[in-house]
PDB file of N, CA, C, O and CB in Angstrom:
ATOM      1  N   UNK A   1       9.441  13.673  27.068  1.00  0.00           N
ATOM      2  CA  UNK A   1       9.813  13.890  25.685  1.00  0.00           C
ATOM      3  C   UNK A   1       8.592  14.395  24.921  1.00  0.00           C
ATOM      4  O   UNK A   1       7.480  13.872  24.859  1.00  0.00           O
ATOM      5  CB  UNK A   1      10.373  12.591  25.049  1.00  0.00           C
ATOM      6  N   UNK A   2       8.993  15.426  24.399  1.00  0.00           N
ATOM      7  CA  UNK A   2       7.768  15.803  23.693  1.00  0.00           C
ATOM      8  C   UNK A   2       7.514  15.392  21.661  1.00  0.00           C
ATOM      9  O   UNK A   2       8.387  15.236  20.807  1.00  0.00           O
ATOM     10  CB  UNK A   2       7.825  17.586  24.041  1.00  0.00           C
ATOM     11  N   UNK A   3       6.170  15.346  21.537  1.00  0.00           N
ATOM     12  CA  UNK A   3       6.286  14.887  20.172  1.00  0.00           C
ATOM     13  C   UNK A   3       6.367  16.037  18.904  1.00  0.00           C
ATOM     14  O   UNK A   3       5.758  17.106  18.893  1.00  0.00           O
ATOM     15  CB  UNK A   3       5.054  13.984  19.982  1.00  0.00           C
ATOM     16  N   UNK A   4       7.007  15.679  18.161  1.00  0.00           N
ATOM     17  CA  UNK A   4       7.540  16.684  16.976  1.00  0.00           C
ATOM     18  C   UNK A   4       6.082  16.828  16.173  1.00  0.00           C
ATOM     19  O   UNK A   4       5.665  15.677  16.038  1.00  0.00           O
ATOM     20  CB  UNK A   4       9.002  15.920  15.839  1.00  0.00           C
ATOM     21  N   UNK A   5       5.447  17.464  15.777  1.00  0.00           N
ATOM     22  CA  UNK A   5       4.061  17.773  15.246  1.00  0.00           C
ATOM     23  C   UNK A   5       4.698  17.337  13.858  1.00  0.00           C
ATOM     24  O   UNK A   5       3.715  16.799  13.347  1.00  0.00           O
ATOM     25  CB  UNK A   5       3.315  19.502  15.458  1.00  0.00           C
ATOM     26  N   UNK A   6       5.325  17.269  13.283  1.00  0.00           N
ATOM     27  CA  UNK A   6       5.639  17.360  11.547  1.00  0.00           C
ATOM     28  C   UNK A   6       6.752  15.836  12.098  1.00  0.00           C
ATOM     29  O   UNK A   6       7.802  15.759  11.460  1.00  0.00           O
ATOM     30  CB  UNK A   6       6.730  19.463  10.601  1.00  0.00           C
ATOM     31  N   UNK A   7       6.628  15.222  12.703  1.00  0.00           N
ATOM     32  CA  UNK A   7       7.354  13.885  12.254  1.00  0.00           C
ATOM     33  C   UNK A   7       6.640  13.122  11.856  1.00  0.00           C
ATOM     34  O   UNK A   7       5.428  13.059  12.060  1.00  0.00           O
ATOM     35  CB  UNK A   7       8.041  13.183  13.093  1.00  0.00           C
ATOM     36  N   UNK A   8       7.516  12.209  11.025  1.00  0.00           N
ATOM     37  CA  UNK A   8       6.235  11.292  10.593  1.00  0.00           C
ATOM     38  C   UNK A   8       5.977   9.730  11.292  1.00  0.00           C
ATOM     39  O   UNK A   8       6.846   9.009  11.782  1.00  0.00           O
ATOM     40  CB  UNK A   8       6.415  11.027   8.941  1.00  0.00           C
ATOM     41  N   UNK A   9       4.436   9.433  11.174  1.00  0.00           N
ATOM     42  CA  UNK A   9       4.772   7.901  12.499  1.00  0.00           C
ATOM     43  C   UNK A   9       4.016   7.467  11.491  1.00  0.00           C
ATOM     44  O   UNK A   9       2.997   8.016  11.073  1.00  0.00           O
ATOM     45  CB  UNK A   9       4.137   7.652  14.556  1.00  0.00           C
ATOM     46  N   UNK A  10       4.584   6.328  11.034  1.00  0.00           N
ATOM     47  CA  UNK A  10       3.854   4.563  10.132  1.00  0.00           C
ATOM     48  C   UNK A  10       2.392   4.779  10.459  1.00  0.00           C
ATOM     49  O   UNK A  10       1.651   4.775   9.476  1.00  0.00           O
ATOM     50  CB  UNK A  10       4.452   2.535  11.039  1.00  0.00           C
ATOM     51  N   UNK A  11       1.748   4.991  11.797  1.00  0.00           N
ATOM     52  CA  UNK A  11      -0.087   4.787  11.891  1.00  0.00           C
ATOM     53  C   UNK A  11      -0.304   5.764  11.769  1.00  0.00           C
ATOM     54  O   UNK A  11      -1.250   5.961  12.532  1.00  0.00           O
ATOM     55  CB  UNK A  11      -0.973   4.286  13.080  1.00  0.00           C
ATOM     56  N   UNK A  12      -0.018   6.849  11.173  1.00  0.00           N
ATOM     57  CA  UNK A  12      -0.875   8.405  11.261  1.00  0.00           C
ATOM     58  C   UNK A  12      -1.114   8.349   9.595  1.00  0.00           C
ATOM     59  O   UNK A  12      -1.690   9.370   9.218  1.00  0.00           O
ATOM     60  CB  UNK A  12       0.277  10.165  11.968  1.00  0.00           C
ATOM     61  N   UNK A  13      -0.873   7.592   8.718  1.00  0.00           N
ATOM     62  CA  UNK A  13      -1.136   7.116   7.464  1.00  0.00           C
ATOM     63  C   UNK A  13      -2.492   6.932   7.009  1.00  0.00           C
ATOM     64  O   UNK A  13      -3.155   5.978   7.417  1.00  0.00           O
ATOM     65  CB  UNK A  13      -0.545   6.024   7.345  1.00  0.00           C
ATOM     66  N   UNK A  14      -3.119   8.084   5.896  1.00  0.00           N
ATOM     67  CA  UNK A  14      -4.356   8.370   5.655  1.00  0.00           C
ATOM     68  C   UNK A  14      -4.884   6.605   4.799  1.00  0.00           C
ATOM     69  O   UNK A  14      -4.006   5.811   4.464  1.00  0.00           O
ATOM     70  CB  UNK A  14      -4.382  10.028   4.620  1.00  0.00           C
ATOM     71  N   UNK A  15      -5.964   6.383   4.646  1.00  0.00           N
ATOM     72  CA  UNK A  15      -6.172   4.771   3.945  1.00  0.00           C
ATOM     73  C   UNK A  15      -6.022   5.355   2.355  1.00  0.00           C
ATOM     74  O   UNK A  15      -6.345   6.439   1.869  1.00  0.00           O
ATOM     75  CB  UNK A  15      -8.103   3.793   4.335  1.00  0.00           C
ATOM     76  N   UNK A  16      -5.349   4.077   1.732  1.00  0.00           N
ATOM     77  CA  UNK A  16      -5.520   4.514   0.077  1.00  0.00           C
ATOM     78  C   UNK A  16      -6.785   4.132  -0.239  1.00  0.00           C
ATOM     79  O   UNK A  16      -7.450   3.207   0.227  1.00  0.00           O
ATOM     80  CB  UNK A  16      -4.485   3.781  -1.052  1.00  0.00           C
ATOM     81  N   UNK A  17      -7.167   5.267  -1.428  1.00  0.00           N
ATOM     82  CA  UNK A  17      -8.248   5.396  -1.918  1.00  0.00           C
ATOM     83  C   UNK A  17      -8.320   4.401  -3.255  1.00  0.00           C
ATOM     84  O   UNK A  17      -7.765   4.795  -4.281  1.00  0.00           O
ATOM     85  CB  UNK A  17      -8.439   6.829  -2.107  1.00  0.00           C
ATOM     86  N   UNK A  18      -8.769   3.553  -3.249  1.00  0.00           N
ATOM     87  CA  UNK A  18      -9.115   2.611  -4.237  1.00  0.00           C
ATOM     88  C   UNK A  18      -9.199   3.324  -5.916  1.00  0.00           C
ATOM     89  O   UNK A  18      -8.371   3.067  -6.790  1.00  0.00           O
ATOM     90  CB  UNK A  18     -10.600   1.981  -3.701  1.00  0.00           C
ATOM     91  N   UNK A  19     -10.036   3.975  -6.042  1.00  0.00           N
ATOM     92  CA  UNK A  19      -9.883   5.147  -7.326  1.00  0.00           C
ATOM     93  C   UNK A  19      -8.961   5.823  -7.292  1.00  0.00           C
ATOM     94  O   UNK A  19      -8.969   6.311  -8.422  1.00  0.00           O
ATOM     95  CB  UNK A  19     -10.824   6.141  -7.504  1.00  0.00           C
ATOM     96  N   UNK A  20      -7.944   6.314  -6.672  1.00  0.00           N
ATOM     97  CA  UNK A  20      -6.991   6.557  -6.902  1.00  0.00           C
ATOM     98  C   UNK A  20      -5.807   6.252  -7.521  1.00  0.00           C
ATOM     99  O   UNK A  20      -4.784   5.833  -6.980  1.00  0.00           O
ATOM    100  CB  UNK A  20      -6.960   6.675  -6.360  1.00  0.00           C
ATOM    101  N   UNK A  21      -6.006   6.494  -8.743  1.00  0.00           N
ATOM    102  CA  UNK A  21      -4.115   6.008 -10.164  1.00  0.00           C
ATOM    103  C   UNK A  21      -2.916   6.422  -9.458  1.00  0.00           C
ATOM    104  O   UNK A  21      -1.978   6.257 -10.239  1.00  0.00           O
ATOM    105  CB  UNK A  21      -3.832   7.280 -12.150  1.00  0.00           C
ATOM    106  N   UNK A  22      -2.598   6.775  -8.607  1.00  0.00           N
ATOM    107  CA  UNK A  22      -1.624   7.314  -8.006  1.00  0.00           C
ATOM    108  C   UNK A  22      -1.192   6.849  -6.968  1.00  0.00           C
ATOM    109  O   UNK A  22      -0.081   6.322  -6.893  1.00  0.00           O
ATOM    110  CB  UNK A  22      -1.793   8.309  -7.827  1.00  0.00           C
ATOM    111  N   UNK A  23      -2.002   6.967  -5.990  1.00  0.00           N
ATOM    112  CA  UNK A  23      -1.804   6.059  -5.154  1.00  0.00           C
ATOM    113  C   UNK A  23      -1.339   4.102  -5.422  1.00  0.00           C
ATOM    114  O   UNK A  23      -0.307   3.490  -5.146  1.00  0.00           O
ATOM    115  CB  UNK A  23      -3.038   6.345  -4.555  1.00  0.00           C
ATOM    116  N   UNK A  24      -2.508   3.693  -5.991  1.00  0.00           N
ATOM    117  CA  UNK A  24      -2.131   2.265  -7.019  1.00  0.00           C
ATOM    118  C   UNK A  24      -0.869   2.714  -7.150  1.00  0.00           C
ATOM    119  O   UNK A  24       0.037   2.577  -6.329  1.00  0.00           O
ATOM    120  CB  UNK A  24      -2.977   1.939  -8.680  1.00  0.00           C
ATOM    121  N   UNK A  25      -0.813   3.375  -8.433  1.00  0.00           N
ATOM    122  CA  UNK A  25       0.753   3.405  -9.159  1.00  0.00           C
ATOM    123  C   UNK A  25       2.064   3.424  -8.545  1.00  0.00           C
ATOM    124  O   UNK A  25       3.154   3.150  -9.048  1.00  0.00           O
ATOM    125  CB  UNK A  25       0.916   4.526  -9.897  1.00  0.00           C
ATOM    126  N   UNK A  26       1.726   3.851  -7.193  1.00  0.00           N
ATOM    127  CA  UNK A  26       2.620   3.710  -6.339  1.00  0.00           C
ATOM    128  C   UNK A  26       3.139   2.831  -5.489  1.00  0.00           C
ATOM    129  O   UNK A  26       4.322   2.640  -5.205  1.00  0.00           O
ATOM    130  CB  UNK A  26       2.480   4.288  -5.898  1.00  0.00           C
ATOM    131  N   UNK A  27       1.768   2.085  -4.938  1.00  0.00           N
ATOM    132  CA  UNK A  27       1.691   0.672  -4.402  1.00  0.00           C
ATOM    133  C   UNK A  27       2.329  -0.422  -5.394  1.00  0.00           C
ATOM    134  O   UNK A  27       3.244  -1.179  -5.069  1.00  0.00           O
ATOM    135  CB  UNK A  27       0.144   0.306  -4.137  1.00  0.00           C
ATOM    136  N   UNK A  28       1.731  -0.389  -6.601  1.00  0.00           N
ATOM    137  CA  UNK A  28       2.667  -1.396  -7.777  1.00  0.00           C
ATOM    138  C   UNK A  28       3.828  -1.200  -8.237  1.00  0.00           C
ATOM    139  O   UNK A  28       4.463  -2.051  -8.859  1.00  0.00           O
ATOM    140  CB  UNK A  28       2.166  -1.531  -8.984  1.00  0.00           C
ATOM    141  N   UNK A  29       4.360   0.347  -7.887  1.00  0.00           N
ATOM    142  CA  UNK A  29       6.028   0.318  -8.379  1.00  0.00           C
ATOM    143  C   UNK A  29       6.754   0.199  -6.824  1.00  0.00           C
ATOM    144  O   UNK A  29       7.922  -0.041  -7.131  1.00  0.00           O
ATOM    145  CB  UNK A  29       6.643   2.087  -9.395  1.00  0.00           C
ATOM    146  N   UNK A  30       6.713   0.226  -5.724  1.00  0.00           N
ATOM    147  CA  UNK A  30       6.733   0.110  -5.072  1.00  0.00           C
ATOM    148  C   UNK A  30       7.305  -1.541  -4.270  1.00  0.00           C
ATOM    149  O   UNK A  30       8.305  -1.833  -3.615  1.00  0.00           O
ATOM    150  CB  UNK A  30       5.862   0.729  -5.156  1.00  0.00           C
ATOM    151  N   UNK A  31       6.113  -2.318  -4.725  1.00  0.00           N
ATOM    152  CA  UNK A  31       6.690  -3.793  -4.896  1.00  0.00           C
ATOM    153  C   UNK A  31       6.977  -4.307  -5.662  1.00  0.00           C
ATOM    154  O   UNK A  31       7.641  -5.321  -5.449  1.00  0.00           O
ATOM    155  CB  UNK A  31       6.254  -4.584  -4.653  1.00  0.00           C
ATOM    156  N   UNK A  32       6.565  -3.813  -7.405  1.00  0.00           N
ATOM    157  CA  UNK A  32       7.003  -4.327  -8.679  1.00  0.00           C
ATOM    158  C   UNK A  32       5.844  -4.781  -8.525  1.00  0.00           C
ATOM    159  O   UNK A  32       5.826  -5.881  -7.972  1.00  0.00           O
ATOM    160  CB  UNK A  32       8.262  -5.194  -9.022  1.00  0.00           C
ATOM    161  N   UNK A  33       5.074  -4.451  -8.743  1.00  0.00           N
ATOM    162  CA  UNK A  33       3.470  -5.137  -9.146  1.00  0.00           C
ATOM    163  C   UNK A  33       3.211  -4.468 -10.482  1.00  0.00           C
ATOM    164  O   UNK A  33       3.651  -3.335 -10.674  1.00  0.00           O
ATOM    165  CB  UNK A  33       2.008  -4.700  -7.923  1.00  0.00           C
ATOM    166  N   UNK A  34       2.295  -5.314 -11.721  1.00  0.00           N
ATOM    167  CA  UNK A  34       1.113  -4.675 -11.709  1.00  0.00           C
ATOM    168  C   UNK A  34       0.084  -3.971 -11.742  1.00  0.00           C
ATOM    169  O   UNK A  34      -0.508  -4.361 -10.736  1.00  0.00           O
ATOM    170  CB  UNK A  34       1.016  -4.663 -11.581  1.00  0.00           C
ATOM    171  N   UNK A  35      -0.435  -3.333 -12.125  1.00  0.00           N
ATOM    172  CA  UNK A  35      -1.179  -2.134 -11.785  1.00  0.00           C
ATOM    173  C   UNK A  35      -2.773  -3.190 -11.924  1.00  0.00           C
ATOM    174  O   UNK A  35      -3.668  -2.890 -11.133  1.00  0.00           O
ATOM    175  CB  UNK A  35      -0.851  -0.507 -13.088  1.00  0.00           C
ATOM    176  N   UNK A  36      -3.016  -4.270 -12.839  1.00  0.00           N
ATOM    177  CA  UNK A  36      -4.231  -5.017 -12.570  1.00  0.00           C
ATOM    178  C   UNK A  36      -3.762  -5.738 -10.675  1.00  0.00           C
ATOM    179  O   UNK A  36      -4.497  -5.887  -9.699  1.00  0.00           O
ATOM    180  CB  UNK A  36      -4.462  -6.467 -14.156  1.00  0.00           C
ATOM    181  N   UNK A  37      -2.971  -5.889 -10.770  1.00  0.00           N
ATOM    182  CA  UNK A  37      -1.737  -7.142  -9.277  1.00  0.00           C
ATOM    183  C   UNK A  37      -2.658  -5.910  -8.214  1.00  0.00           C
ATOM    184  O   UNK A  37      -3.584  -6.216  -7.463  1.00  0.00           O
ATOM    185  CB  UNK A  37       1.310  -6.956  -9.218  1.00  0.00           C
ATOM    186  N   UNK A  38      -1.996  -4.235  -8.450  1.00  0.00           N
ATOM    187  CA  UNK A  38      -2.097  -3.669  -7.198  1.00  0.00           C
ATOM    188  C   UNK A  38      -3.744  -3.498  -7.060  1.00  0.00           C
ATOM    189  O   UNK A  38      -4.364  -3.703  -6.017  1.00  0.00           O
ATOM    190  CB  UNK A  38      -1.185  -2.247  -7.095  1.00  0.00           C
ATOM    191  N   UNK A  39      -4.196  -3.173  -8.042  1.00  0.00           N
ATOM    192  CA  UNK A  39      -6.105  -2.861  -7.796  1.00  0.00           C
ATOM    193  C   UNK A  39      -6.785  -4.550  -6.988  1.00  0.00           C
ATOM    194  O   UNK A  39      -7.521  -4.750  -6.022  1.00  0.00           O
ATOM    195  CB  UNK A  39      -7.211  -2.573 -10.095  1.00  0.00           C
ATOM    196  N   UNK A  40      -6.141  -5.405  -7.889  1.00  0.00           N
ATOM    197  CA  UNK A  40      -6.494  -6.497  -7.363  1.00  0.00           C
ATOM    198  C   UNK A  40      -6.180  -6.842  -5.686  1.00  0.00           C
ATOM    199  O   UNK A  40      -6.849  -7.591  -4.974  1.00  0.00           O
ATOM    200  CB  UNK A  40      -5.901  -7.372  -8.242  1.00  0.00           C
ATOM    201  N   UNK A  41      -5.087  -6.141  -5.336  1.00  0.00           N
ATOM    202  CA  UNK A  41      -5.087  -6.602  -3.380  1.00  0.00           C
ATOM    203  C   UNK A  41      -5.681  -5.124  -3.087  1.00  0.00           C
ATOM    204  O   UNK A  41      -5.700  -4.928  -1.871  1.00  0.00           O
ATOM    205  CB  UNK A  41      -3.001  -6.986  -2.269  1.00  0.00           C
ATOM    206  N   UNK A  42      -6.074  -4.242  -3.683  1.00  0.00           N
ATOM    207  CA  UNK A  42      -7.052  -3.094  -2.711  1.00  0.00           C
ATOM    208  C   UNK A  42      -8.264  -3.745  -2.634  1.00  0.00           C
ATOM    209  O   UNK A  42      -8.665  -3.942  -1.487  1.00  0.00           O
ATOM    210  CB  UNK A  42      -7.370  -1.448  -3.382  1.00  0.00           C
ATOM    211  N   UNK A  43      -9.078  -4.197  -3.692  1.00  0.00           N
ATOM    212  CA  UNK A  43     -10.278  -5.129  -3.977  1.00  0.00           C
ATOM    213  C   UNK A  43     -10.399  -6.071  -2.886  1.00  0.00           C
ATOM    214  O   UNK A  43     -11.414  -6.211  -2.204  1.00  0.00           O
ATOM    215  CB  UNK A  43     -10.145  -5.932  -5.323  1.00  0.00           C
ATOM    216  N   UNK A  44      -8.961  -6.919  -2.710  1.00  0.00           N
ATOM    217  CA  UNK A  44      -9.387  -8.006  -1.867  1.00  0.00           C
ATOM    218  C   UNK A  44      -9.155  -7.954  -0.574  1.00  0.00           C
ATOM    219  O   UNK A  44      -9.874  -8.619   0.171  1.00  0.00           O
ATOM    220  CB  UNK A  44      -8.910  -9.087  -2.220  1.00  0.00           C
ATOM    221  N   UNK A  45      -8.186  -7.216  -0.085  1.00  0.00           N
ATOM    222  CA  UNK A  45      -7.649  -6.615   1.156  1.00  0.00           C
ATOM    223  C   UNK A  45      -7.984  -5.259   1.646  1.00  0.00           C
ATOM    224  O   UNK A  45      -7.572  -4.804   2.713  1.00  0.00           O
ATOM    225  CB  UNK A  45      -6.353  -6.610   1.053  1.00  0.00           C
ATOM    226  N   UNK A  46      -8.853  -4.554   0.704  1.00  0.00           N
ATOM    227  CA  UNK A  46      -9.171  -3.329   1.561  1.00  0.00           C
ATOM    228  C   UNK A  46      -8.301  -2.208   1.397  1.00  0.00           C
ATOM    229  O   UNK A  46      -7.293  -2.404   0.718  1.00  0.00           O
ATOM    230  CB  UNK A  46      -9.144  -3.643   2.966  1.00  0.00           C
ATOM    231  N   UNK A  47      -8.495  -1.018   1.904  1.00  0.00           N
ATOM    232  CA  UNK A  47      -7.106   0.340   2.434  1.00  0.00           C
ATOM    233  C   UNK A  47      -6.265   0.375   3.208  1.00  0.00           C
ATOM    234  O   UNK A  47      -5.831   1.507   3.422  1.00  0.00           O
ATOM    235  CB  UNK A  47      -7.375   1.459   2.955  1.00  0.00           C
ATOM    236  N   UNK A  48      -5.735  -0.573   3.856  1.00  0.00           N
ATOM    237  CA  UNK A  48      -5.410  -0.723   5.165  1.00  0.00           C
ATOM    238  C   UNK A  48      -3.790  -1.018   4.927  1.00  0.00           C
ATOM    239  O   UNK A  48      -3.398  -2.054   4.390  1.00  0.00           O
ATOM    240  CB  UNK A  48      -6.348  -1.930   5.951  1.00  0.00           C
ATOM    241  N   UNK A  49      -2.952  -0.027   5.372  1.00  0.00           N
ATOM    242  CA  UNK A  49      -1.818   0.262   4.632  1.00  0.00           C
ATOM    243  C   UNK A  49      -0.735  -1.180   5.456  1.00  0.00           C
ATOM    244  O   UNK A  49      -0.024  -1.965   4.827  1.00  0.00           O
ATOM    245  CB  UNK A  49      -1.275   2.218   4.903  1.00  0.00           C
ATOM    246  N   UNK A  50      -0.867  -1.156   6.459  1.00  0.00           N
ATOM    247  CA  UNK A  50      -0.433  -2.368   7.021  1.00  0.00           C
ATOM    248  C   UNK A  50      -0.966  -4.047   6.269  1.00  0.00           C
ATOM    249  O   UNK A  50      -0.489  -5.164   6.470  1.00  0.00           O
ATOM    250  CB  UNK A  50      -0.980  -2.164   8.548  1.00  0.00           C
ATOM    251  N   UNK A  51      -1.548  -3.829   5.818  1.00  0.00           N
ATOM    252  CA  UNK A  51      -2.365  -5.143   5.459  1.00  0.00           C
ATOM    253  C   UNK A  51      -2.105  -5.639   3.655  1.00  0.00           C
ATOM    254  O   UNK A  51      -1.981  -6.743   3.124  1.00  0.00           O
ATOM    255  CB  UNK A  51      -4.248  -4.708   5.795  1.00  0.00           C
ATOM    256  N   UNK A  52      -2.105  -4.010   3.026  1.00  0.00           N
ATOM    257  CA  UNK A  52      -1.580  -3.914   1.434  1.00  0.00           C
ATOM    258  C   UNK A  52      -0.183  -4.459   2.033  1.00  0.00           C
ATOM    259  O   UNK A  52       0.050  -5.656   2.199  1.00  0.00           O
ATOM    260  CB  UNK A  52      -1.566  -2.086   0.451  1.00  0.00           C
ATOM    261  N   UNK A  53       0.661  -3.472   2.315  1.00  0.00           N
ATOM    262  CA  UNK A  53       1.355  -3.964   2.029  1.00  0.00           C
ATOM    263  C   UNK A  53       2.514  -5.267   2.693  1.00  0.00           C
ATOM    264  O   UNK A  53       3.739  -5.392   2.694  1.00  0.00           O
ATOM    265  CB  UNK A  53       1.531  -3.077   1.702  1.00  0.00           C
ATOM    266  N   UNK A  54       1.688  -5.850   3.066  1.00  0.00           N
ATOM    267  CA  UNK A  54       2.283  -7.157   3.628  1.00  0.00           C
ATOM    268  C   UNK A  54       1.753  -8.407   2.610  1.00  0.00           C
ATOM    269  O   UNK A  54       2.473  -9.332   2.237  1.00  0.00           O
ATOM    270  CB  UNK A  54       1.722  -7.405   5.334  1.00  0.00           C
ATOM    271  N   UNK A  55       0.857  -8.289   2.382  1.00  0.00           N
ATOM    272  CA  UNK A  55       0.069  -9.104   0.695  1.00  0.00           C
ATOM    273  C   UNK A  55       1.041  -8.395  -0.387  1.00  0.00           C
ATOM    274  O   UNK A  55       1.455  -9.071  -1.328  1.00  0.00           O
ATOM    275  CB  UNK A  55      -2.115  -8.498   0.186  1.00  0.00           C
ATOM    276  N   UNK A  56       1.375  -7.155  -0.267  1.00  0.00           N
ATOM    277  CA  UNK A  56       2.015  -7.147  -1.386  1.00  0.00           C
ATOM    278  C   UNK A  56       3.146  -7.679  -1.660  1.00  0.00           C
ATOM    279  O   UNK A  56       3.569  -8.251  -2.664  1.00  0.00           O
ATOM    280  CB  UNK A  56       2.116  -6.218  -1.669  1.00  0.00           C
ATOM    281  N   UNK A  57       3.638  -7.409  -0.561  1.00  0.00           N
ATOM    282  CA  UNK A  57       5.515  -8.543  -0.151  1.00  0.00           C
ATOM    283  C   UNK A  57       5.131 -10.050  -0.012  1.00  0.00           C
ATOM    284  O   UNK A  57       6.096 -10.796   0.156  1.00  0.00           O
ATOM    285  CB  UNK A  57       6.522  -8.127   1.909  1.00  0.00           C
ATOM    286  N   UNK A  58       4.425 -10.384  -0.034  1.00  0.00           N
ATOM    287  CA  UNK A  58       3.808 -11.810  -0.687  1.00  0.00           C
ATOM    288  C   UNK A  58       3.798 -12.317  -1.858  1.00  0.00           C
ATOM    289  O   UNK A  58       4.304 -13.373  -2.237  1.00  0.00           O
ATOM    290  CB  UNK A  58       2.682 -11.929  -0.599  1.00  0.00           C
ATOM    291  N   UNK A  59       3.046 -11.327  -2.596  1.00  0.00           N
ATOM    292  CA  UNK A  59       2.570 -11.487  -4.228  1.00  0.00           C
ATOM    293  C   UNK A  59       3.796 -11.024  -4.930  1.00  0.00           C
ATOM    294  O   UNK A  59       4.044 -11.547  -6.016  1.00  0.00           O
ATOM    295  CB  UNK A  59       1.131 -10.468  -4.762  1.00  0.00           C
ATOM    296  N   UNK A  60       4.643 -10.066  -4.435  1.00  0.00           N
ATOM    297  CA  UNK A  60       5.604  -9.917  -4.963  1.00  0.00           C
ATOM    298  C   UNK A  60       7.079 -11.367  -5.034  1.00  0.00           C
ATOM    299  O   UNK A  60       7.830 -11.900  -5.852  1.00  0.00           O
ATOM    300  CB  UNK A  60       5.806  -8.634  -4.283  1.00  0.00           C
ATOM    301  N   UNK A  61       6.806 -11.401  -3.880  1.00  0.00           N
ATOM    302  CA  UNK A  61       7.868 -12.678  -3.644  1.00  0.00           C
ATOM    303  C   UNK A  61       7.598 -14.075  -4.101  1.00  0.00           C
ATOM    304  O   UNK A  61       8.158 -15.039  -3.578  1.00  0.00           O
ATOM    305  CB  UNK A  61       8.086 -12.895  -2.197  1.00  0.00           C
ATOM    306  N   UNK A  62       6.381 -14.227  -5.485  1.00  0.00           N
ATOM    307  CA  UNK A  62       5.903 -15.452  -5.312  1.00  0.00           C
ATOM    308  C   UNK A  62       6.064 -15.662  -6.691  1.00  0.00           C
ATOM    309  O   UNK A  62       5.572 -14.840  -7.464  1.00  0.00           O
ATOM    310  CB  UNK A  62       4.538 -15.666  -4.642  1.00  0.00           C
ATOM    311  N   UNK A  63       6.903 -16.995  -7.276  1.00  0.00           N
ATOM    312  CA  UNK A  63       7.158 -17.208  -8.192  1.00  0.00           C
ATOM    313  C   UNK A  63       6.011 -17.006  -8.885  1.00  0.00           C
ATOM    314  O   UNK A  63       4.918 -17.471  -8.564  1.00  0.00           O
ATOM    315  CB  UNK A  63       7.729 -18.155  -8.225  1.00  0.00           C
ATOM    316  N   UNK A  64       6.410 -15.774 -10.584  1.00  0.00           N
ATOM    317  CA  UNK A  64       4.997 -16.134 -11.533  1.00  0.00           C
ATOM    318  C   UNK A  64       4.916 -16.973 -12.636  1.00  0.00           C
ATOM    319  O   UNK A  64       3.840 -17.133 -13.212  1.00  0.00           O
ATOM    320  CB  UNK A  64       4.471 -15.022 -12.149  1.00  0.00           C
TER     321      UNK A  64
END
């Protein structure tokens, strides 16, 4: 089987850029965060798109 050059695979996902409003803005509408919520888990968790957003389905799911 050969691989499709233009499909898309979950790990070929560039890291979000911390200065980036857009990226954020996306991460916080995304789970309903925040925009202090989303800067705050890049800060503490890093770029690591597997890792945001599994903290984010956390913080999102957690009574405020």
């Amino acid at each position: 089987m050969t691989e499709r050059p233009n499909e898309h695979r979950p790990n070929d996902r560039k890291p979000i850029l911390s200065d980036d409003a857009c990226e954020i803005a996306h991460l916080a509408q995304k789970f309903h965060l925040t925009m202090p919520e989303a800067r705050m888990l890049l800060r503490q968790h890093g770029n690591n798109h597997a890792r945001l957003e599994r903290e984010a389905r956390r913080l999102a799911y957690q009574p405020r």
